[in-house]
C-alpha positions as CSV (number, residue, x, y, z in Angstrom):
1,X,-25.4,-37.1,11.1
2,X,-27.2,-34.5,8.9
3,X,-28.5,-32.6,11.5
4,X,-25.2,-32.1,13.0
5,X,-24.1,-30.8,9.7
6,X,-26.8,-28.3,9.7
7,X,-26.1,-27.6,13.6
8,X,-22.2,-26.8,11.7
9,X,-23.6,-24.9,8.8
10,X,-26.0,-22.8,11.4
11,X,-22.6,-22.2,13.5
12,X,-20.6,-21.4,10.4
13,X,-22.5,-18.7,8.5
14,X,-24.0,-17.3,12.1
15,X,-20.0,-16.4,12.9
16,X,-19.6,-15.6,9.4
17,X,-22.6,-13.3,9.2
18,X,-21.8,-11.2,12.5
19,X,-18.1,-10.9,11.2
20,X,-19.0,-10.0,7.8
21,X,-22.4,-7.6,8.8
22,X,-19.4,-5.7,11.3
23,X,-16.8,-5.6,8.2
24,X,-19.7,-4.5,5.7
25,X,-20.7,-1.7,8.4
26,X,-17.8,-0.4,9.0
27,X,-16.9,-0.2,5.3
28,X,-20.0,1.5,4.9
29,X,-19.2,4.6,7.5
30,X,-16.1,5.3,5.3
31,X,-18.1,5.5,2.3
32,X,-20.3,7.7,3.5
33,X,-17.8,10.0,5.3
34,X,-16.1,10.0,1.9
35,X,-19.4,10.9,0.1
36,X,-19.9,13.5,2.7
37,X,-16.7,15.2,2.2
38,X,-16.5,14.7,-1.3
39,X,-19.7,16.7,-1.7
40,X,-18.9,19.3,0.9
41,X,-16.0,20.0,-1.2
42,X,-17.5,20.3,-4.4
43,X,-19.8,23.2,-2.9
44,X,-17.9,24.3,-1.0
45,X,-14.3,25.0,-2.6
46,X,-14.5,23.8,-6.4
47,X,-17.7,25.7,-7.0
48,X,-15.5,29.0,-5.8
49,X,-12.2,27.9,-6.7
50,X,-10.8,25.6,-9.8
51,X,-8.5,22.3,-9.3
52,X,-4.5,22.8,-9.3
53,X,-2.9,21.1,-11.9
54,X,0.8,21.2,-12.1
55,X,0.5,24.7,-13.9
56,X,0.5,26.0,-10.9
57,X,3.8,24.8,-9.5
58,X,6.7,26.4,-9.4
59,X,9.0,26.2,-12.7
60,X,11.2,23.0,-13.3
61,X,14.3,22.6,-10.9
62,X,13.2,25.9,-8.9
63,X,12.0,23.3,-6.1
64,X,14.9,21.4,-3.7
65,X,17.6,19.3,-3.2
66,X,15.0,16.7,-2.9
67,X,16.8,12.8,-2.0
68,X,15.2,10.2,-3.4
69,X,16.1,6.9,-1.4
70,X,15.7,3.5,-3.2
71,X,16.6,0.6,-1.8
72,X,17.9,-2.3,-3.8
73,X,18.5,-5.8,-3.1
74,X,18.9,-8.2,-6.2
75,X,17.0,-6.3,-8.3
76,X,19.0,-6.2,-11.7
77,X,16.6,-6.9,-13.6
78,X,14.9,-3.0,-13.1
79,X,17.2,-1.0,-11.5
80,X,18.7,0.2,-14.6
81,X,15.8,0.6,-16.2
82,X,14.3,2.6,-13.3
83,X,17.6,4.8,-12.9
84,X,16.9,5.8,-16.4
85,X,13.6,6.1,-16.0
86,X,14.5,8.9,-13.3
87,X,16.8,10.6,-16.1
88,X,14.0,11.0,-18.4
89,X,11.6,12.2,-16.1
90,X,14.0,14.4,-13.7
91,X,16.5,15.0,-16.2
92,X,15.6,19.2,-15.0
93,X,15.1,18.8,-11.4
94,X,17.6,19.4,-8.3
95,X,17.3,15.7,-6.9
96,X,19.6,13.3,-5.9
97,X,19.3,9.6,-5.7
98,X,20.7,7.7,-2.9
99,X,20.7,4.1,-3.6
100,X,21.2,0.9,-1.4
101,X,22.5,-1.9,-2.5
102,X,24.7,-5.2,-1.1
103,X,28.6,-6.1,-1.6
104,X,27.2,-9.3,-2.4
105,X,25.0,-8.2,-5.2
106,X,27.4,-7.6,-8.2
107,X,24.9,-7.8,-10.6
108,X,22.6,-4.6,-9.4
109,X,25.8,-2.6,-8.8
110,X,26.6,-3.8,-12.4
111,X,22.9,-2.7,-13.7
112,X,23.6,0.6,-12.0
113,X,27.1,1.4,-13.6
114,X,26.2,0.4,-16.6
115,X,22.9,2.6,-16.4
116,X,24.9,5.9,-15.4
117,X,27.6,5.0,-18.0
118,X,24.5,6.7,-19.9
119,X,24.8,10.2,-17.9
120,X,23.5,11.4,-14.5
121,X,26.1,10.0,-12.8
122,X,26.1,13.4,-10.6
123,X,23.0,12.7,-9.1
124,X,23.3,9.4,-8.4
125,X,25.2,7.9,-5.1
126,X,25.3,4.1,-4.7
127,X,25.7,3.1,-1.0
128,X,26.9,0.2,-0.5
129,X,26.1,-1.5,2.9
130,X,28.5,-2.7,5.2
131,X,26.8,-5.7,5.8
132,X,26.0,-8.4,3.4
133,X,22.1,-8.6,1.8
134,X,19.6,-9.3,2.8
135,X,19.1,-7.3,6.3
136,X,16.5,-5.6,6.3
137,X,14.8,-2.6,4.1
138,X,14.7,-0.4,6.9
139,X,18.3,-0.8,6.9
140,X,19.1,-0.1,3.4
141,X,17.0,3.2,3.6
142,X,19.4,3.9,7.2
143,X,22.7,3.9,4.9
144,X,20.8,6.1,2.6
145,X,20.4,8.2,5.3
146,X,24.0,8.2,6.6
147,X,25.2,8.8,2.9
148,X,22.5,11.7,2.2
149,X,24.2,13.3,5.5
150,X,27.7,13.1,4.1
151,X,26.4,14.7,0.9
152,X,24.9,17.5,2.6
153,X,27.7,18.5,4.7
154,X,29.8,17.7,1.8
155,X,27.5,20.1,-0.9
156,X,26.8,22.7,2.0
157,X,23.3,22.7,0.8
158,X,20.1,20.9,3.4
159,X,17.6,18.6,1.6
160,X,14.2,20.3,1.1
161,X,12.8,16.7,1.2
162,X,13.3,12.8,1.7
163,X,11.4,10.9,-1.4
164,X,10.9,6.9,-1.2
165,X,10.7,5.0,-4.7
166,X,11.4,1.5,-5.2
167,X,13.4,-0.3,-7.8
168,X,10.7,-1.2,-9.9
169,X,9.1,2.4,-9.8
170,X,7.7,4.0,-13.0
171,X,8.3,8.1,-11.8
172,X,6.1,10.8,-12.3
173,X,7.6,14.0,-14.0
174,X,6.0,16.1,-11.8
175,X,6.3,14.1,-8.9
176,X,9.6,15.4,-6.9
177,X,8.4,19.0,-7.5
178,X,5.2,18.4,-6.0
179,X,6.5,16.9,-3.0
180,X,9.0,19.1,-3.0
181,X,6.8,22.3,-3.1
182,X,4.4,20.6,-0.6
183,X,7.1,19.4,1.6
184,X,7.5,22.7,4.2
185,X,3.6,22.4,4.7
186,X,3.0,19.0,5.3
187,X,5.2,16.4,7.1
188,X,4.1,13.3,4.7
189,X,3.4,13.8,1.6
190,X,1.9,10.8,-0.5
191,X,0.7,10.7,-4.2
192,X,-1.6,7.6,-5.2
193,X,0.0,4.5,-6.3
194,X,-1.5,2.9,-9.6
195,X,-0.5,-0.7,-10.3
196,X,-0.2,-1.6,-13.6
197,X,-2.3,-4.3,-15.0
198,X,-0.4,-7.1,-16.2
199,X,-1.8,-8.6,-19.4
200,X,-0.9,-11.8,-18.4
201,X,-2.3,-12.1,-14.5
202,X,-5.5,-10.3,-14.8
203,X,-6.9,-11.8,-11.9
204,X,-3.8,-12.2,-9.6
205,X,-1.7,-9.3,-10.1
206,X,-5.0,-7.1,-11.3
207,X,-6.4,-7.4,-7.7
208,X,-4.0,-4.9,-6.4
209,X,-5.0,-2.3,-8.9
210,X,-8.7,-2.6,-7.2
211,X,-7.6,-2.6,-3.8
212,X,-4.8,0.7,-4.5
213,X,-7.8,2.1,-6.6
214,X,-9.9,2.3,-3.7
215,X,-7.7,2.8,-0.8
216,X,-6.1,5.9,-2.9
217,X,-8.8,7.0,-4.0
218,X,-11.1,7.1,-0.8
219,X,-9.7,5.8,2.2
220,X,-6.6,7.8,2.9
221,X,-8.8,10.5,2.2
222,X,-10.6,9.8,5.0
223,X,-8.1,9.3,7.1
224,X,-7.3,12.4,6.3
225,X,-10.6,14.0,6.5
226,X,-10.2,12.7,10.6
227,X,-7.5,13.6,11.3
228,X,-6.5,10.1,11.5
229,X,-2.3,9.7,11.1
230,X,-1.3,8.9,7.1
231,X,0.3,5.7,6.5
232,X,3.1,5.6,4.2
233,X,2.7,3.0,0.8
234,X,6.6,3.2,0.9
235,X,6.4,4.5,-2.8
236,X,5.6,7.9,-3.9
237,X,5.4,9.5,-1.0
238,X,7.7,11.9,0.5
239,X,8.7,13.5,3.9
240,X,10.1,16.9,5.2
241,X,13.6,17.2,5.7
242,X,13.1,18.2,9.1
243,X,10.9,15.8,10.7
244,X,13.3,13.2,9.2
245,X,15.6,14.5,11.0
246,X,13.5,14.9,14.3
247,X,12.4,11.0,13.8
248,X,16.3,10.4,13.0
249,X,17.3,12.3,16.7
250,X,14.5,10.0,18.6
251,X,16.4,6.8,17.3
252,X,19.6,6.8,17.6
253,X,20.2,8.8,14.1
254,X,18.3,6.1,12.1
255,X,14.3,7.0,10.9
256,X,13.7,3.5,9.6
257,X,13.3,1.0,12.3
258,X,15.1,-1.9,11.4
259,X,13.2,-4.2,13.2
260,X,9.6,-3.9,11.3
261,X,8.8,-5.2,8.0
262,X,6.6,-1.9,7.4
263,X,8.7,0.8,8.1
264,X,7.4,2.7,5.7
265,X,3.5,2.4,7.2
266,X,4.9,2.8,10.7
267,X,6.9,5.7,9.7
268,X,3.6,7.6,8.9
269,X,2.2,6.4,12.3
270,X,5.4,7.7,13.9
271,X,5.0,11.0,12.6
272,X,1.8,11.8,13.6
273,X,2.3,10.7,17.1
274,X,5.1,13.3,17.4
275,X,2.4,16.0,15.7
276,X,2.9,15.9,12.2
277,X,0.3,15.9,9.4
278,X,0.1,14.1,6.4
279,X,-1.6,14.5,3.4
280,X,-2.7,12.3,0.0
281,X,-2.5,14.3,-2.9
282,X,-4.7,13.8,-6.0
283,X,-3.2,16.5,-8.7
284,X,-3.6,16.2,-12.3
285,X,-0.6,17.1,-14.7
286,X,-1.2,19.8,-17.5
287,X,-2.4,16.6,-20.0
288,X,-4.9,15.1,-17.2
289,X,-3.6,12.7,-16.2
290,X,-3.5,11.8,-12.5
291,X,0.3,12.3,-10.4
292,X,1.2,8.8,-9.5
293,X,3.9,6.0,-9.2
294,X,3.2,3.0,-11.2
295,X,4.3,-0.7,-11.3
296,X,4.1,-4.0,-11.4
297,X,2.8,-6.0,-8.1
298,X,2.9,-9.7,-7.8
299,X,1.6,-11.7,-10.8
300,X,1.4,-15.4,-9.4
301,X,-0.2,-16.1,-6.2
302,X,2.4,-17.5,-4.2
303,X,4.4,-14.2,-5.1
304,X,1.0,-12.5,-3.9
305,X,0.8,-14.9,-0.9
306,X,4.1,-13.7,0.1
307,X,3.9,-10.3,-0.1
308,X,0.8,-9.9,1.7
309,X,2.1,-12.1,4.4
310,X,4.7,-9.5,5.2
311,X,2.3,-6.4,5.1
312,X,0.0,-8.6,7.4
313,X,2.7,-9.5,9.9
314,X,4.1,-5.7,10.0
315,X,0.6,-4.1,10.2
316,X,-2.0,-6.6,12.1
317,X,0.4,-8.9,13.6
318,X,3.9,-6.8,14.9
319,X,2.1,-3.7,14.3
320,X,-0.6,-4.0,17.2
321,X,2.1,-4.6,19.6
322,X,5.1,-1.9,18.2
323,X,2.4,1.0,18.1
324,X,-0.4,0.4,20.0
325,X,-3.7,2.4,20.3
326,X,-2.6,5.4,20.9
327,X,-4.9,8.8,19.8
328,X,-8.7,9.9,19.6
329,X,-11.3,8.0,18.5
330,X,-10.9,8.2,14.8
331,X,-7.1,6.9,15.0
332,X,-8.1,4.0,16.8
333,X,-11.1,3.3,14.3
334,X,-8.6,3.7,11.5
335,X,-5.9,1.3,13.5
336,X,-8.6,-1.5,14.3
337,X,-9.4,-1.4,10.1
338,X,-5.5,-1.9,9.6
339,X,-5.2,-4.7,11.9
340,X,-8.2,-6.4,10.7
341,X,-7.2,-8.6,8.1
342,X,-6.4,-11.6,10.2
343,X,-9.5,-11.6,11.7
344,X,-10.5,-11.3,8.3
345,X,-9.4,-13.6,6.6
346,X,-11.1,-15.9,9.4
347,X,-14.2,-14.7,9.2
348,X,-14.1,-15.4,5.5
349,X,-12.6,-19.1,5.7
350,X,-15.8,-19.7,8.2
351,X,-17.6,-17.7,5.1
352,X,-17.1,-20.3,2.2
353,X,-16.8,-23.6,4.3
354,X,-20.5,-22.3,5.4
355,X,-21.7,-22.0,1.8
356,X,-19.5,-25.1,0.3
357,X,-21.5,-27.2,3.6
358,X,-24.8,-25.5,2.8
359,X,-24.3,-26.2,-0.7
360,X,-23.5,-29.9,0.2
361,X,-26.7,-30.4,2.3
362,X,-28.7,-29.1,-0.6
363,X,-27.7,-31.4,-3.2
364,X,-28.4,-34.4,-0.1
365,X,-31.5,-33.1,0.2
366,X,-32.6,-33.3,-3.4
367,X,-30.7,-36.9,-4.2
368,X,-31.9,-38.9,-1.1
369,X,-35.5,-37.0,-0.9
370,X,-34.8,-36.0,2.7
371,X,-36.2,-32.5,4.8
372,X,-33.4,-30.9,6.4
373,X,-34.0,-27.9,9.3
374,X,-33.9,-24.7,7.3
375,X,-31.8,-21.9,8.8
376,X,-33.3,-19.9,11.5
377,X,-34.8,-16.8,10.5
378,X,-32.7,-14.7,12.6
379,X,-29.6,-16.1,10.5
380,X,-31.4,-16.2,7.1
381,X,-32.3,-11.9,8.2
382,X,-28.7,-11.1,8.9
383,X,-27.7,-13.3,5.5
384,X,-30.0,-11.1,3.5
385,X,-28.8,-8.1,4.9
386,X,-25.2,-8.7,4.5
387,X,-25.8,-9.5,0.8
388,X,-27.5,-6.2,0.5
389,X,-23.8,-4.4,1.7
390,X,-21.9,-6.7,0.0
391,X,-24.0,-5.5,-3.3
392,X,-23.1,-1.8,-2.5
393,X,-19.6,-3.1,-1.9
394,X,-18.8,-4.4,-5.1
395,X,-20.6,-1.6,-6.6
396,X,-18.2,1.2,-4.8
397,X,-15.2,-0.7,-5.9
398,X,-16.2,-1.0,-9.4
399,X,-16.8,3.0,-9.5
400,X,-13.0,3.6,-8.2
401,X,-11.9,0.7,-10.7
402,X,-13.8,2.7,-13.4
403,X,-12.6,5.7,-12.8
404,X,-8.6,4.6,-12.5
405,X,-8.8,1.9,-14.8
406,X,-11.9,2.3,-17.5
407,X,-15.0,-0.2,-17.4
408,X,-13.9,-3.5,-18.7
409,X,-11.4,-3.6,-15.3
410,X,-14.3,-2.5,-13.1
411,X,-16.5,-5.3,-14.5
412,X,-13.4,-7.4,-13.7
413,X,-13.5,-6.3,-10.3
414,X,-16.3,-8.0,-9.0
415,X,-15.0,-11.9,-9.6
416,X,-11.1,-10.5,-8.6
417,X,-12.7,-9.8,-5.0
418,X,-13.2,-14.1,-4.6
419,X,-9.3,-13.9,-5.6
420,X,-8.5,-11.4,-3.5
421,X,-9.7,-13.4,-0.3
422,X,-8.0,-16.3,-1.4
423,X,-4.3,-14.8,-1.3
424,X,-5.7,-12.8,1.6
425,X,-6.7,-15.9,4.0
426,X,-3.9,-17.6,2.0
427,X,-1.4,-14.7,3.5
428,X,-3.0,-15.2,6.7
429,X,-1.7,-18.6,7.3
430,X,1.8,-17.8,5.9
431,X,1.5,-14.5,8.1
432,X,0.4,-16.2,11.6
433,X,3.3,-19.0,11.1
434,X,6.3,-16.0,10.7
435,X,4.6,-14.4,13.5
436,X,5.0,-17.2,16.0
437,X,8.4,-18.4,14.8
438,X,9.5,-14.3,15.5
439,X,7.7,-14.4,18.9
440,X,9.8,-17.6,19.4
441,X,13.1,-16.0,18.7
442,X,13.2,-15.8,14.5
443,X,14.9,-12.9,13.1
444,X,12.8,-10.6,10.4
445,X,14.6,-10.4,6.9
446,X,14.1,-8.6,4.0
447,X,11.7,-11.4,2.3
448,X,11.0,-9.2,-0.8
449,X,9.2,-10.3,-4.3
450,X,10.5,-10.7,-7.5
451,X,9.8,-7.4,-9.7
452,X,9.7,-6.1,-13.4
453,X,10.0,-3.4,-15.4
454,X,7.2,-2.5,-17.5
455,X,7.5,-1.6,-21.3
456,X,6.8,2.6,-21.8
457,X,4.5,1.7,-24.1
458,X,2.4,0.1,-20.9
459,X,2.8,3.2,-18.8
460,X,0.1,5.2,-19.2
């Protein structure tokens, strides 16, 4: 009987190992691409040339009609705060929100009213859908779009650019004239997303300020840096007026596909398949501090669970078979690491049940005095060498951590990643199950998180 375990432990880490070495590999080509350019550009342009800061923008409410499009189901609890939010920080700016909401949900229309009660009711529009909530997000965003094409031929005047926020979105001042100003260059243009770290979920909800730390910080740089197409984050990211209306002509008159869960990431994919470019912009603001959106993410794990489950079913599950492989060779590389995380979370469930079995037949071997076969050295090599990248993984994470965050948060970082692949193989499961019961006939909804408004005191 012992020997078959160790037969299963062999099996176990030797499936684990190839995943993981393949994973660690392939994270470690980004980081050195990333390094590369990073470099490059320090010699190259910043030795000639200083950083842009928002001095250099053009003056406060010089830049638009920009729409801002949030949509809003059962979310009284930080809409108002949010709309005010906007007043505060875009009380100067030509924008115009567009906001979706439900006929059954009184209480968010309610929030609303009672926010623009306050002022700013002129550049505010609340859509109301025709159909009761929830549909879909997609959808709310499409009556945004309808209404924003009523305003314009109402106003006479063409939006310079299509901003998406959600309801529980902490604003940048500067934010609507940078996308603004950057909107006739680019097609997509996305500033970095910074979750804020609940005081009271370090662990849960502050593993999504490691992740966004590092995927904003690095990786959509070098996606960009490929030429590879730029996923939207749905937040903070904006798109020319025009190719929103090009994407709008393709469909029927509605951008957002009302079929995906992510059609906000496949929006971005969309775009560059029709020969746009997208760009992540890192811009400090005449204090220092870096241009981002900011909020609260999921702070329990069954909220985390469930959010993940729905990025994992519209990115690796749906995703693979709504967009396929199409591009060159860095597209597809950048596609495969999107639609990885099933596979992923797999590869780490074989991972621990490996360890927790190899840790079992240790302690047997020390209680009942008995020699068990020791791993093959082939598998104890490719052990070894996986610890070495998962060393230099922790450490690159903890250097984006430090660097949005401070040190105690990058220290943090290296016992939130065993959280992280817990919700993530947690998500997995939940993900694969709403997968099959859509293949089978199940219709997507809208099957959104709870959300909160942080204090100002917590916004940095």
């Amino acid at each position: 009987m012992l020997t078959v375990l160790a037969f299963v432990r062999d099996e176990l880490l030797l499936f684990a190992a190839v995943g993981l070495l393949a994973g660690g590999l392939d994270d470690l080509c980004v980081d050195l691409i990333y390094i590369v350019r990073r470099l490059w550009r320090r010699i190259a342009i910043y030795s000639r040339f200083p950083k842009m800061t928002t001095e250099g923008l053009p003056p406060v409410g010089s830049i638009g009609p920009v729409a801002v499009f949030v949509p809003a189901w059962d979310e009284s609890a930080v809409i108002g705060q949010m709309v005010r939010g906007c007043m505060k920080a875009w009380g100067g700016e030509d924008v115009h929100l567009f906001i979706g909401v439900y006929p059954n949900d009184k209480p968010t229309i309610a929030a609303i009213a009672q926010a623009l009660s306050e002022g700013w009711s002129d550049h505010v529009t609340v859509v109301i859908n025709g159909r009761p909530g929830p549909t879909t997000k997609a959808d709310a965003l499409n009556c945004c779009w309808r209404a924003m094409l009523r305003w314009e031929k109402d106003e006479k005047r063409r939006m310079r650019a299509v901003v998406l926020h959600d309801a529980e979105d902490v604003v940048h001042p500067d934010s609507i004239r940078l996308i603004g100003w950057l909107a006739e260059r680019f097609s997509l243009v996305q500033l970095p997303v910074l979750p804020l770290v609940a005081s009271g979920s370090r662990w849960i909800s502050g593993h999504y300020c490691d992740e966004f730390a590092e995927a904003h910080g690095k990786a959509l740089l070098v996606r960009e840096a490929l030429g590879a197409s730029m996923p939207s984050a749905g937040v903070g990211c904006g798109f020319s007026r025009s190719v929103m209306g090009e994407v709008a002509r393709r469909r029927d008159g509605s951008p957002f596909d009302e079929s995906s869960l992510t059609e906000d990431y496949e929006l971005g994919l969309r775009i560059s398949e029709m020969g746009g470019r997208g760009i992540l912009v890192r811009m400090r603001d005449a204090r220092g501090a870096l241009i981002a959106t900011q909020e609260y993410f999921p702070d329990t794990l069954s909220a985390a669970v469930k959010q993940k489950a729905r990025w994992t079913v519209g990115i690796a599950l749906a995703g693979w078979d709504r967009l396929g492989w199409s591009g060159g060779l860095g597209e597809t590389w950048m596609r495969l690491r999107d639609r990885r995380a099933t596979l992923a979370a797999i590869v780490l469930l074989a991972a621990y049940a490996g360890m927790l079995l190899t840790a079992g037949l240790w302690m047997i071997e020390g209680l009942a005095l008995i020699s068990l076969p020791p791993l093959p050295p082939a598998l104890t090599f490719l052990l070894g060498l996986n610890a070495a990248l998962l060393v230099w993984r922790l450490s690159v994470r903890a250097c984006f951590v430090w660097e949005a965050y401070g040190p105690a948060e990058a220290l943090r970082s290296v016992p939130r990643t065993f959280v992280a692949n817990i919700v993530q193989m947690l998500a997995a499961r939940r993900a694969l199950i709403i997968y099959l019961r859509h293949l089978r006939g199940e219709k997507l909804v809208w099957d959104k998180t709870a959300h909160r408004f942080p204090d100002q005191a917590t916004v940095a």
